[in-house]
C-alpha positions as CSV (number, residue, x, y, z in Angstrom):
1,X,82.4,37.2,128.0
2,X,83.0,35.7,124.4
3,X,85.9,36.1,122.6
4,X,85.1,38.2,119.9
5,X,83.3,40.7,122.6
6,X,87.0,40.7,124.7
7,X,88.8,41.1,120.9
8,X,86.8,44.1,120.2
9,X,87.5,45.9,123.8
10,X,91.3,45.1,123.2
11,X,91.4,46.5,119.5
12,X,89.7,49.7,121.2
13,X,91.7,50.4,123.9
14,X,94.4,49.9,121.6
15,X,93.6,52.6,119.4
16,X,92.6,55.0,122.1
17,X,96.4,55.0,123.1
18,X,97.9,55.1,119.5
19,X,95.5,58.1,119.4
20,X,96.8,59.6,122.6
21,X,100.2,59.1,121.4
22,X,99.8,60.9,118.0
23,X,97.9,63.9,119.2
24,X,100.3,66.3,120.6
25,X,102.7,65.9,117.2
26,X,99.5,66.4,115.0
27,X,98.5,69.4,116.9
28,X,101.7,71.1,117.3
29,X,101.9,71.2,113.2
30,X,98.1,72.2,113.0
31,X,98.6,75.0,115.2
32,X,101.5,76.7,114.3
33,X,103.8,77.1,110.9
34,X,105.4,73.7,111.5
35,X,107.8,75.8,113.1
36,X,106.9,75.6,116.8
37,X,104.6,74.5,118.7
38,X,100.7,76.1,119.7
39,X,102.2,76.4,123.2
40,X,104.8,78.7,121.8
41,X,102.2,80.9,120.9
42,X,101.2,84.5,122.4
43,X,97.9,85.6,121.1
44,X,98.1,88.9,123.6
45,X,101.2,89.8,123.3
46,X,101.0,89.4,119.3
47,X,98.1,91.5,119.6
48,X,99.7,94.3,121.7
49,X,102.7,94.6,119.8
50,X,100.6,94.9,116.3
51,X,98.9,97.8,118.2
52,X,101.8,99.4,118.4
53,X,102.8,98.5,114.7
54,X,99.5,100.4,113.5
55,X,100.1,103.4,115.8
56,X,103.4,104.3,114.5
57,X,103.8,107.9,113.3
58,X,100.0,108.0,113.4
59,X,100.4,111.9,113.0
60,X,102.6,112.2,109.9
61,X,99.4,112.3,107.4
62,X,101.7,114.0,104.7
63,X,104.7,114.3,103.2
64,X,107.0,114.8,99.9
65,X,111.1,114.0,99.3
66,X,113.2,113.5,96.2
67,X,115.7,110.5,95.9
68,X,117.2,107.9,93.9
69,X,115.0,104.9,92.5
70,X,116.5,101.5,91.2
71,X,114.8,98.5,89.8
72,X,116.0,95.2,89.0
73,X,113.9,92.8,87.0
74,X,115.2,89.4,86.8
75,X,118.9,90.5,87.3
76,X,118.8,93.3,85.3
77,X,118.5,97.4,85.9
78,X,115.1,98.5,84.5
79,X,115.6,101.7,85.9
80,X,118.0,103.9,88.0
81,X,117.0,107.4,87.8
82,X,116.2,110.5,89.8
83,X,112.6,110.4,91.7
84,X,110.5,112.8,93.2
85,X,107.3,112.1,94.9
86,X,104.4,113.5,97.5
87,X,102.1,111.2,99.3
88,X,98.5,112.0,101.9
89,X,97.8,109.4,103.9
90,X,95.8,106.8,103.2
91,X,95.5,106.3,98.9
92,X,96.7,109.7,97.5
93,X,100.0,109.5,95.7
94,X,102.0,111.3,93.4
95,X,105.3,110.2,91.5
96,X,107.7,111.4,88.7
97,X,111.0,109.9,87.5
98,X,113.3,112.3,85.9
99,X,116.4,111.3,83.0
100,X,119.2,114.2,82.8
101,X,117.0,116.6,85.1
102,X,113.6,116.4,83.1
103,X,110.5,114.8,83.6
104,X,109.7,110.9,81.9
105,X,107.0,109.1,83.6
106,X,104.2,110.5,85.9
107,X,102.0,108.3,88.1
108,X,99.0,109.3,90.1
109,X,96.8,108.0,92.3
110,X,93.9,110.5,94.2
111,X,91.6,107.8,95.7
112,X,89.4,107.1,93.7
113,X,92.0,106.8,89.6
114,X,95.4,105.9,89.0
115,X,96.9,107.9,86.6
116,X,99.4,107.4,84.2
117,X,101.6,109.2,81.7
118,X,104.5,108.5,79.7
119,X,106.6,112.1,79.3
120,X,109.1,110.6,76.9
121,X,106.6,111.2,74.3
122,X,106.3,115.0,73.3
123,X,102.4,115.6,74.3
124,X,101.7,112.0,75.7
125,X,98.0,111.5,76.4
126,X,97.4,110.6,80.1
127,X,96.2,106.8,81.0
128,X,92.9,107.2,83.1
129,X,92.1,103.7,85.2
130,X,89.4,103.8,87.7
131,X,91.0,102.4,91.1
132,X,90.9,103.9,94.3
133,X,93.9,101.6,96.3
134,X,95.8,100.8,92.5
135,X,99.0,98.9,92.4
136,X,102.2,100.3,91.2
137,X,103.0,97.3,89.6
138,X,103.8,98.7,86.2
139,X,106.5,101.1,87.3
140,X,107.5,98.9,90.2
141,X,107.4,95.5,88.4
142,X,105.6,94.7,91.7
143,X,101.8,94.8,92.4
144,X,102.6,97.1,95.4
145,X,99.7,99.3,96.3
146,X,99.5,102.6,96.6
147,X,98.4,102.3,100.4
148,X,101.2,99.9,101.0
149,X,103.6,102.4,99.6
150,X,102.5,105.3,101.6
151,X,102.3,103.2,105.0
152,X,106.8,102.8,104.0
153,X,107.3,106.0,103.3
154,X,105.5,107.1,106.4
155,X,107.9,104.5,108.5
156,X,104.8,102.1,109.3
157,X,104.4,98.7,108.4
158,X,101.2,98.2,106.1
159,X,99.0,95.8,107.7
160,X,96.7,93.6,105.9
161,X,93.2,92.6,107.0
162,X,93.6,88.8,109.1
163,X,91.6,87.1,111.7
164,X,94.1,86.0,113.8
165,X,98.0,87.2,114.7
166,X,100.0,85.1,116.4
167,X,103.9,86.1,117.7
168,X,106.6,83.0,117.4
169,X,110.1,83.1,117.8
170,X,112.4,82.3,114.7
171,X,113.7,78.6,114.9
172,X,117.1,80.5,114.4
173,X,116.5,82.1,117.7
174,X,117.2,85.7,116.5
175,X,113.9,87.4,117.0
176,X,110.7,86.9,116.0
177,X,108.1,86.4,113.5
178,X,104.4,88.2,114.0
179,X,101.7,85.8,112.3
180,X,98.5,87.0,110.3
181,X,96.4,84.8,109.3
182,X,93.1,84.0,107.3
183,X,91.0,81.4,107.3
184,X,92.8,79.2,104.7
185,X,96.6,80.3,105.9
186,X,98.9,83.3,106.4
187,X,98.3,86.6,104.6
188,X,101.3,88.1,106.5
189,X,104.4,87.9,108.6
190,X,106.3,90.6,110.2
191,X,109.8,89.4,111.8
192,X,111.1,91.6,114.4
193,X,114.0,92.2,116.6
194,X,115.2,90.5,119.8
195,X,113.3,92.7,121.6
196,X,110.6,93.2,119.5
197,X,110.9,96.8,119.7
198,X,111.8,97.0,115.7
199,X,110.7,95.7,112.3
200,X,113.3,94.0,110.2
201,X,110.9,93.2,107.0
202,X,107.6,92.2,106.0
203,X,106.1,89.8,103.6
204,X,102.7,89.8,102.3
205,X,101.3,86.7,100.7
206,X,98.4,86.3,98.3
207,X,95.4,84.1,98.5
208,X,97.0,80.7,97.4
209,X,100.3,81.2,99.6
210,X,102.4,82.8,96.9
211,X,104.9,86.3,97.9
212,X,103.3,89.5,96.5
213,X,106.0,91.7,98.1
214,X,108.6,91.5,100.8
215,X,109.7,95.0,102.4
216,X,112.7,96.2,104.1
217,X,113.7,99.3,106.2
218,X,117.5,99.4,105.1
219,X,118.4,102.5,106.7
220,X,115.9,104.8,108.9
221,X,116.3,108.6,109.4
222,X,114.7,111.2,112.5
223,X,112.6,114.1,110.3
224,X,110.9,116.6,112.4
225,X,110.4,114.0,115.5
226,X,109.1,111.2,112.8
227,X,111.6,107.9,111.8
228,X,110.8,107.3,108.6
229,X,113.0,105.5,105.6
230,X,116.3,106.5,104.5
231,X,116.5,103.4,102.5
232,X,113.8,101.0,101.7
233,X,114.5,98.1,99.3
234,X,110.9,96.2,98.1
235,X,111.7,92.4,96.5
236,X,109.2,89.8,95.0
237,X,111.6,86.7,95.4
238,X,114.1,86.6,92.3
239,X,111.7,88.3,89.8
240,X,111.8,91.6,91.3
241,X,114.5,94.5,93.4
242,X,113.1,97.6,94.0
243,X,115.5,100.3,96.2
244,X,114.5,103.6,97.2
245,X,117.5,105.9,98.1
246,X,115.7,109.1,99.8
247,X,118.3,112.7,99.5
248,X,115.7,114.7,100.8
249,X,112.6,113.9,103.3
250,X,109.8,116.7,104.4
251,X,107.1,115.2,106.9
252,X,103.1,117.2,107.7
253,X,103.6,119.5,104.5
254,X,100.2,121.2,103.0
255,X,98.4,119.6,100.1
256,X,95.7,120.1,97.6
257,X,93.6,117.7,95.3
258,X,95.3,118.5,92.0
259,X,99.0,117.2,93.4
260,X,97.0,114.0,92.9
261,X,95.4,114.2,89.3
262,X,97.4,114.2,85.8
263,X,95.6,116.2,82.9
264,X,96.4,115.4,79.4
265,X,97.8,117.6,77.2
266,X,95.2,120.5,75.8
């Protein structure tokens, strides 16, 4: 054999183990969120326990309560007044904020508008925007939607659409972390307990990786056999603090289509 045919043979083999040697720390950052590794992964289980997520007061379809509503943008209270509000499950929402007992702001959604009217102003016209899942973000001061708010007040967790979940426990060791993912990275996490029996928050992320909200059951309450919110704070990183206080919560109560639309004023 001539040396440059015995060089070549060397050089390959060579590589072949350099390759064998680097492959299990490349593919344990690949697979996972750099946090564990692939093997750490549960597709099943991660799949079972998001079953259950969506299944969650799958009766309550309806509902109403008054309570207190704070928001913080950047630091600084926005808002802190009395709020009422009535919800049907999945896009029909209803909301009013009251200032020494009387009416201010209305917002609407009935599926297929969002509604919007400013009651400060003695005969107000109402804002009409075609939208049937529309974001909150201008009372809010987060692009929350509509759907996502109703899933809260109904005690679930709103899911967004993925093609994978995955379940990983926290580096931290205290619980763990419920993956879903898109194509180009995750669209959501859900962290849960010890025994992954109960949600501590959510976060949902946009298309290029950035927080749109992250959600927080506070304090839960038992109405008529449901377990829905008794306090639910909504953030968007520092920007952002929304909390919901609820006084007063009434679950499977009857509703009609105009709960859902504003008229302006004749």
């Amino acid at each position: 054999m001539r040396f440059h045919d015995r060089s070549r043979i060397q050089w390959t083999v060579l590589g072949v183990l350099m390759l064998a040697v680097l492959m299990p720390a490349g593919c344990a950052t690949l697979s996972g969120t750099g946090d564990t590794p692939a093997s750490a992964v549960d597709t099943a289980e991660a799949l079972a326990i998001l079953e259950r997520l969506q299944q969650t007061n799958e009766r309550l379809k309806t509902f109403k309560g008054v309570g207190r509503l704070t928001v913080r943008k950047e630091g600084k209270v926005q808002m802190d007044d009395r709020v009422a509000w009535i919800g049907s499950d999945p896009l029909k929402l209803s909301v009013i904020l009251f200032a020494s007992g009387f009416p201010v702001v209305r917002m609407a959604s009935d599926g297929a508008w969002l509604y919007f009217q400013d009651g400060q102003q003695p005969g107000w016209p109402v804002q009409k925007i075609r939208s049937s899942d529309p974001d909150f973000n201008r009372l809010l001061s987060i692009p929350i939607h509509s759907s996502d708010i109703i899933a809260l007040m109904c005690g679930r967790i709103p899911i967004r659409e993925h093609r994978s979940a995955r379940l990983q426990p926290l580096a931290s060791g205290n619980g763990y972390v419920l993956l879903l993912n898109r194509i180009w990275g995750v669209h959501q996490k859900i962290y849960l307990d010890e025994q992954k029996s109960e949600v501590r928050q959510t976060e949902v992320y946009d298309a290029s990786g950035n927080l749109v909200f992250q959600a927080n059951f506070l304090e839960m309450q038992l109405v008529d056999g449901y377990k829905v919110p008794s306090r639910l704070v909504i953030t968007r990183e520092t920007q952002a603090m929304v909390q919901l206080v609820v006084e007063k919560y009434w679950a499977d109560i009857p509703v009609t289509p105009s709960m859902f639309v504003l008229e302006s004023p004749g």
